[in-house]
N, C-alpha and C positions, 0 to 999 in steps of 0.2 A: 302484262309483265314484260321487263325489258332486261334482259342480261340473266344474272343469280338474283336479283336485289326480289324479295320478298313481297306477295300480294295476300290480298283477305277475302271469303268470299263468304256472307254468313248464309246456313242454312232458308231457303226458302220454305220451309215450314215447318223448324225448329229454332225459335227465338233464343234457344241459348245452348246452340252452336255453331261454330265457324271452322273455315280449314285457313291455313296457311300454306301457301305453297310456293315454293324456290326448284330446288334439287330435288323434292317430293312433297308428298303431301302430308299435311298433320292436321287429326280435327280434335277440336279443344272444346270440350262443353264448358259453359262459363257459368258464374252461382255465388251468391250474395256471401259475402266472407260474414258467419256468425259468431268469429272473435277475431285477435287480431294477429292470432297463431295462426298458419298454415299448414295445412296437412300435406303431409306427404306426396309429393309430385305436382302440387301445384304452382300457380307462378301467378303472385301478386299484379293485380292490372290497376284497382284502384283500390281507395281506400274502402268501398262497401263490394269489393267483385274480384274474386279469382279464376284462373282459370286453371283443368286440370286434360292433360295429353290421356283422348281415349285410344287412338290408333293413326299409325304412320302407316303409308304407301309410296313404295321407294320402286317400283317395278314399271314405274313410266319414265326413262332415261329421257332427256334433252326434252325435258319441258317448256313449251312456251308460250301457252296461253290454257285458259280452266273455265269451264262456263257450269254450271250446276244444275240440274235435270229439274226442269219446272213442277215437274207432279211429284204428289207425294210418294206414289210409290214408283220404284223403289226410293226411299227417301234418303237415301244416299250416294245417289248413281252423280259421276261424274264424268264429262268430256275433257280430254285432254287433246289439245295439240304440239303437234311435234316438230321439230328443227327438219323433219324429213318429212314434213305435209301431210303426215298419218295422221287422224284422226282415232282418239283410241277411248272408247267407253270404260272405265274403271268406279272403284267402288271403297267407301271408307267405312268399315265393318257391315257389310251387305247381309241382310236378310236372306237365309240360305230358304225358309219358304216362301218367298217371295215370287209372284207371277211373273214377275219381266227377269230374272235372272240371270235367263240364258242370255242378256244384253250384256251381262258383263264379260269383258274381255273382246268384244267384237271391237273389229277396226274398218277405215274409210279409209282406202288408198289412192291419192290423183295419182293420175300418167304419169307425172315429171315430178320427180320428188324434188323440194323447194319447200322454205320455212312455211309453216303455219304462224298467222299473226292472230287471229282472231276467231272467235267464238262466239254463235249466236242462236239461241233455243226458240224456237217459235213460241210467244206466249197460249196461243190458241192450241194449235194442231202439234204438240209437243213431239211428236214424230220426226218431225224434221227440224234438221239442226245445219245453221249456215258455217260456214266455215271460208277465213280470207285468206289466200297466199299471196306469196309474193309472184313476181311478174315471169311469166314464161314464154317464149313466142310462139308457139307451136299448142298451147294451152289457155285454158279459161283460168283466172283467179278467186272466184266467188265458185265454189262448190254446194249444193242443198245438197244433203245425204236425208234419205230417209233408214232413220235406223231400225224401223221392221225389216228391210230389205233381205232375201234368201243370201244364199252363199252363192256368190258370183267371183270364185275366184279366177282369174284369168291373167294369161301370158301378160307383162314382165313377172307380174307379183306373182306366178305359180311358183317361179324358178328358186325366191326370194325365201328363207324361214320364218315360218309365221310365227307371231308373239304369240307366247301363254298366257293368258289370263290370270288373275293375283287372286292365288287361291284353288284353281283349277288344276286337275291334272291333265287334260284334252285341250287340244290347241283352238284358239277364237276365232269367229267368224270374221272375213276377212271378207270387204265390199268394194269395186272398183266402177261400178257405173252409178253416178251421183243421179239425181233427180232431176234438178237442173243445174244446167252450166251457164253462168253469165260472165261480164268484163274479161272478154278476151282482149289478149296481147296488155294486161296494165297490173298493174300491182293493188292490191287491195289492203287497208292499212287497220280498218274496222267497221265493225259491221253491229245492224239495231234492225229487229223488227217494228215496223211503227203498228200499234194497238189499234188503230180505228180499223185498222184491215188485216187480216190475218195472211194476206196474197203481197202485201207490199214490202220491200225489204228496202232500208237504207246504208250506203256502202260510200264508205269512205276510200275513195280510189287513189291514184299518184298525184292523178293534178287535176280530181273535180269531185263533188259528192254526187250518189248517184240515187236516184228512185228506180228500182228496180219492180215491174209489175208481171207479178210472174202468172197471170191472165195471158200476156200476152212478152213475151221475153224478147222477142225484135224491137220493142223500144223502150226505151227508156229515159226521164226527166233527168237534167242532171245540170248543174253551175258550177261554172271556172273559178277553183279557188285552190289556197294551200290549206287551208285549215280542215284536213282530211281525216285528222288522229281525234281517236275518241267520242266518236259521236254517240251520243245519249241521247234520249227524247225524255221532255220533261213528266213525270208521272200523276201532275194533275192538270195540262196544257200541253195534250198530244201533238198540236201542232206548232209545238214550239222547241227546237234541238239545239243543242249545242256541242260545239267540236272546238277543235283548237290546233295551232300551227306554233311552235318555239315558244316565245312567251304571249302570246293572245290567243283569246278565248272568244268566239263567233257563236254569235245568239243568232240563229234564223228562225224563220215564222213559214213555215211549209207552206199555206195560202198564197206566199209572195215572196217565192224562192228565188228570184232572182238577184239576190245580193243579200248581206246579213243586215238584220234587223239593230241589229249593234253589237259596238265590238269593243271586248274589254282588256287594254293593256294593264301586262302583269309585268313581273320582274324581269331583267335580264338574263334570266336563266331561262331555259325552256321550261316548258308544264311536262310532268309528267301523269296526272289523272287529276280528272275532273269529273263527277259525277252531283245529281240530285237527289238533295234527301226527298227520302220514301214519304216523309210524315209532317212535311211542311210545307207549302205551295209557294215555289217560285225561288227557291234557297239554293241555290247552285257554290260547292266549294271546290278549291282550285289548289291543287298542290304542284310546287316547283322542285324543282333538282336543288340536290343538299341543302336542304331546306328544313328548320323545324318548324315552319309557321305554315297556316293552312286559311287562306283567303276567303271570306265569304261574301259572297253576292247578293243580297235581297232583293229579287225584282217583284215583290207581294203587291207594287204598287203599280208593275207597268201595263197600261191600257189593254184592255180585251175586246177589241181585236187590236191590235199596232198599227197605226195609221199611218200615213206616209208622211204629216203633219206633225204626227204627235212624238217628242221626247220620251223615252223612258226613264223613269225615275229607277236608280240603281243607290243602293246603301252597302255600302262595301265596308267591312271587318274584319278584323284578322285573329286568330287563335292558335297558339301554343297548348297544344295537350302535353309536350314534354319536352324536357332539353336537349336531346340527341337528333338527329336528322332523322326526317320521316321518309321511310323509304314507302309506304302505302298508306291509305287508312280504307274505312268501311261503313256507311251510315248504318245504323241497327234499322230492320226491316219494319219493328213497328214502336220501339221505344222512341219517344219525339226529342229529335235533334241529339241521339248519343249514337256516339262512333270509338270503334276503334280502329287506334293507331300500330302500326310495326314499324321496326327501323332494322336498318340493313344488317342487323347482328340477329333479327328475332325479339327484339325486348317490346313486349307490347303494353300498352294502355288503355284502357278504359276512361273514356271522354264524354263528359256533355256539355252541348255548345248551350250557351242559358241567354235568352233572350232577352233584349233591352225590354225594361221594364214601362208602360207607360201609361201615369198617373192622374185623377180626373177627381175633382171635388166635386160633390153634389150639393143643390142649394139648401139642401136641410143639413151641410156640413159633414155627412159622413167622406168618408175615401176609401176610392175603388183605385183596382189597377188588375191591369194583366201581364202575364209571363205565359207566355206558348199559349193554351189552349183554357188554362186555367184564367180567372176572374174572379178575383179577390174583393171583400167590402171590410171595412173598419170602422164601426160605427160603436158609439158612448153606451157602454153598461146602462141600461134604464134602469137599474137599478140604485146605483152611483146616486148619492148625494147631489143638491144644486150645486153647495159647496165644491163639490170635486167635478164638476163638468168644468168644459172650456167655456169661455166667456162667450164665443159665438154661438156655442150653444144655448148660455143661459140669454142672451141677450133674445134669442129667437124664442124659445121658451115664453121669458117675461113680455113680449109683443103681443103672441096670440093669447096671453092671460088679461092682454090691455092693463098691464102694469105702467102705470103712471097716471092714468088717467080718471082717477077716482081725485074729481075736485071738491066733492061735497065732506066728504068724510077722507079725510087724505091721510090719516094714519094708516086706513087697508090696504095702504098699496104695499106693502111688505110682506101682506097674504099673498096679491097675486105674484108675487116676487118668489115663493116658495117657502116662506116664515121660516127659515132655517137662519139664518143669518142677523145676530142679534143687531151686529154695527145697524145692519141697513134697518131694521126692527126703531133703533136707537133716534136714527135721521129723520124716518117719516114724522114717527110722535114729535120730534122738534119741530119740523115745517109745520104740522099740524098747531100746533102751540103760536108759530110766529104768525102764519095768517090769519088762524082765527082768533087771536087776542091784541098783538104786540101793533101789525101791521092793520088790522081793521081798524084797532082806536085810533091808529094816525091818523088814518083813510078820516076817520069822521071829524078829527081834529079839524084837518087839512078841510074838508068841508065846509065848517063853520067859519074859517077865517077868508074865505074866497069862494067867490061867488064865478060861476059862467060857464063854459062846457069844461072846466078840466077833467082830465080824464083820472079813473083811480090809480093808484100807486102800489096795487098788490101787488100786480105783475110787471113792473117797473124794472125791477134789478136795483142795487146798490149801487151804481156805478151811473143809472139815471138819478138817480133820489141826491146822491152829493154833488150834482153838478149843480143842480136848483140854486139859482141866487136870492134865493128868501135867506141866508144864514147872514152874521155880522164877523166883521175880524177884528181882532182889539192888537194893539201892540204894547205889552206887559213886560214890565221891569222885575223879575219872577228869580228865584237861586235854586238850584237843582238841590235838593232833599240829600247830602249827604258832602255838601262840597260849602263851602263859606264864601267864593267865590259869586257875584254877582253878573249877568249879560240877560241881554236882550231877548226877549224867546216869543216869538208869534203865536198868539195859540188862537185856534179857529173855534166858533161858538155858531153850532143851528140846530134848529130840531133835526135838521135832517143830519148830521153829525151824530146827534144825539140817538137818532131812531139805529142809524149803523150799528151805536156802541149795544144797542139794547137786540138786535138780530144778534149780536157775535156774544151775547150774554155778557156782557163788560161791565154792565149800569143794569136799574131798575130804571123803570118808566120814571121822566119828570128831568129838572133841566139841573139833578144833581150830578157831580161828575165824577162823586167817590168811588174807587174801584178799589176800596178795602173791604167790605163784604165777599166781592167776585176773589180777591185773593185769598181769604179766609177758609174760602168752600174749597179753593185747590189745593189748597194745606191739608186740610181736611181729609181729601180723597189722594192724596200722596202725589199730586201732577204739581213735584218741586220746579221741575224746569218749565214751564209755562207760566207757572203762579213769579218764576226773578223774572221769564221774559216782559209779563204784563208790566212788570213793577217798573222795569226798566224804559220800557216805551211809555211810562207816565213820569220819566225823568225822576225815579225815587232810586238813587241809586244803592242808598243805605237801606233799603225795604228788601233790596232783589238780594241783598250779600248778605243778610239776615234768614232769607227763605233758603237761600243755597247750604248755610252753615245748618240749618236745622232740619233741612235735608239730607246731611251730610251724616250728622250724630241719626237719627230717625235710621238710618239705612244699616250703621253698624250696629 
């Protein structure tokens, strides 16, 4: 926290609650809105989540940092630091039977009163709690308090009035010899225990970060840099932290501390918080000064271990949870990728950051995808009609039915088709019809008239069979059927003309070329506009304006 502007801390083992703290502290339990009324004292966060004020804690003046007691009990115990270097244990509605109790209201006094910047709860040994000041010369700025410690009050702080506790009527324990003392003469800006060790503490100092090994406290690891504020370690790649200096953000790889692993320029503003979500590997978000956008980082892809060779792939995002300037936000400890946001009035929101979605066909055509952790399929009702499938489907369907391939009996192939479909039902029975009647007596025609290897003509195509130069051309002095007008008109004569018109059902077999029967049947069966087209492509043009007019009366 920096100034009055507002921080969030949610519950460590209460998923739906958080405190707010500025000028004091407020914890909010937060609860699925089950209409779109609000109840009295709450304050709308999103549209499925409210949140309601269970208690304020106003009895910690000149707050400036908050860290939340890792165990569950007391499960409300919190550390506050002060503008005056006090460390002071308080509590947001405390369990009065509670075994650690008597912890509320105790205090940790350095020698030289100077800001408190930072806050840090051992994950392991929750007894001791780091704590960062600012720079003294006659003083250490990293203090461990262990907060079992007796009462060791002593000369200045005897002289001084000790704080009551909120809630107490008996004055709190007051502690002045810390556990350990590290980074003297320098200022300390923030502080992280790293998890793989429970003895290692990481500290963001004036002008280098530090490994602190409190095995042995005479030395210490440590690299020249400004990027001091905010060190984090990543929560599923312990050896991987990040800090940050004005507007950049420093990825190091602890293995290979001597310089950052990469470095991510951000806006021209400075950063004021960056933290990793709890519930997604590798997700680092980045908030700037007066700022409503909140930056995200995807490094899910970069190499394990980071090679001195290797690039990091970094996917970078940006999100607006609301239009007012974000003065903090909070990732939820285990809902995936929802945070909430505050702005420097208090108005907060309830946020989920929702992950690019990405989409994968499978060869049998269904579709998958994922979002976060879920993995989605979409795959065709088997129940669903052929009819109502996608064509990739039916097409894949009718292969392994070996649909097409019945050459002996070729009407069945509209069984292995799925006999649903009368058109296709319609098609086969004609192919069946042309090869084995129309297209064979060619075939034996065509036999008898020429002798040698020719090859058959079933499987030929139409567009072989009319190139064949067996047919004759006449040049005929002919008058179009409806006109008195007389010209020239080419008309072409071959069996294999002939066989075309008898595939497209035009003609009967034989080398007549009357297509008044075929326009008879289309009359017949109401196909007015095919029966003028035919009429028309056989140059009758009074036949086609005859079928149109009788079509025309037929319809009304």
């Amino acid at each position: 926290m920096s100034g009055s502007k507002p921080d969030i801390l949610w519950a460590p083992h209460h998923v739906d609650r958080f405190v707010v703290c500025d000028s004091e502290l407020s914890l909010y339990h937060i609860e699925s809105a089950v209409s779109s009324e609000l109840k009295a004292g709450s304050l709308r966060l999103s549209e499925e989540t409210t949140a309601t004020l269970l208690s304020i804690n106003s009895d910690t003046p000149y707050l400036k940092c908050v860290a939340w007691y890792p165990k569950y009990d007391p499960e409300c115990l919190l550390a506050v630091g002060q503008a005056n270097g006090r460390v002071v244990l308080t509590s947001l509605g405390q369990d009065h039977n509670s075994k650690c109790k008597d912890l509320i209201g105790k205090e940790f006094v350095p020698k030289h009163a100077r800001q408190c910047n930072t806050l840090a709860w051992n994950p392991l040994d929750s007894n001791w709690l780091a704590a960062g000041l600012d720079k003294h010369r006659a003083d250490f700025s990293v203090l461990i308090w262990d907060i079992s410690s007796k009462y060791t009050l002593e000369t200045p702080v005897a002289t001084e009035k000790v704080r009551l506790s909120a809630g107490d009527t008996e004055a709190g324990v007051v502690v002045t010899k810390p556990l350990y003392e590290l980074g003297q003469n320098d200022a300390c800006l923030s502080l992280c225990w790293l998890p793989r060790d429970q003895k290692l503490l990481l500290a963001g100092m004036h002008r280098n970060l530090a490994i602190f090994d409190l095995r042995n406290t005479g030395q210490k690891m440590f690299v020249n840099t400004k990027a001091v504020q905010g060190v984090t370690v990543d929560p599923y790649f312990h050896d991987r932290v990040a800090s940050f200096y004005e507007g950049q953000v420093a990825i190091w790889d602890l293995r290979k501390f001597e310089k950052p692993v990469l470095t991510l320029t951000e806006q021209p503003k400075p950063l004021t918080k960056v933290a990793w979500c709890p519930t997604r590997t590798g997700l680092l978000a980045t908030l700037t000064r007066d700022s409503n956008i909140i930056k995200l980082y995807d490094m899910q892809h970069t190499p394990t271990p980071i090679g001195d060779e290797t690039e990091p792939t970094i996917i970078e995002r940006s999100v607006q949870p609301c239009e007012h300037y974000i003065a903090s936000f909070a990732w939820h400890p285990t809902n995936q990728n929802r945070m909430v946001v505050v702005t420097p009035n208090r108005t907060m929101s309830d946020f989920t950051v929702f992950e690019r979605i990405s989409l994968a066909w499978s060869p049998i055509t269904s579709l998958m995808w994922a979002c976060g952790r879920h993995l989605y399929e979409c795959t065709e009702d088997g129940k669903a009609s052929s009819l109502e499938k996608d064509i990739a489907t039916k097409m894949r369907l009718r292969a392994l039915s070996r649909y097409g391939l019945d050459t002996e009996q070729v009407w069945r192939n509209h069984i292995l088709a799925g006999n649903e479909d009368l058109q296709l039902k319609s098609l086969w029975y004609t192919l069946h019809y042309i090869l084995h009647n129309v297209v064979q007596q060619y075939t034996e025609d065509m036999d008898q008239k020429f002798t040698g290897n020719k090859g058959s003509l079933v499987y030929a195509g139409i567009k072989s069979i009319v190139k064949t130069s067996m047919g004759t051309t006449e040049n005929l002095r002919h008058s179009r059927s409806g006109s008195d007008r007389q010209a020239d008109i080419i008309q072409y004569r071959s069996e294999e003309r002939s066989l075309a018109l008898q595939l497209c059902g035009w003609i009967k077999k034989g080398t007549d070329l009357d297509v008044e029967p075929f326009l008879n049947s289309l009359e017949q069966e109401g196909d007015w506009e095919r029966a003028a087209a035919v009429a028309l492509f056989n140059l009758d043009i009074r036949r086609a304006m005859q079928i149109l007019n009788k079509g025309a009366s037929w319809q009304r």
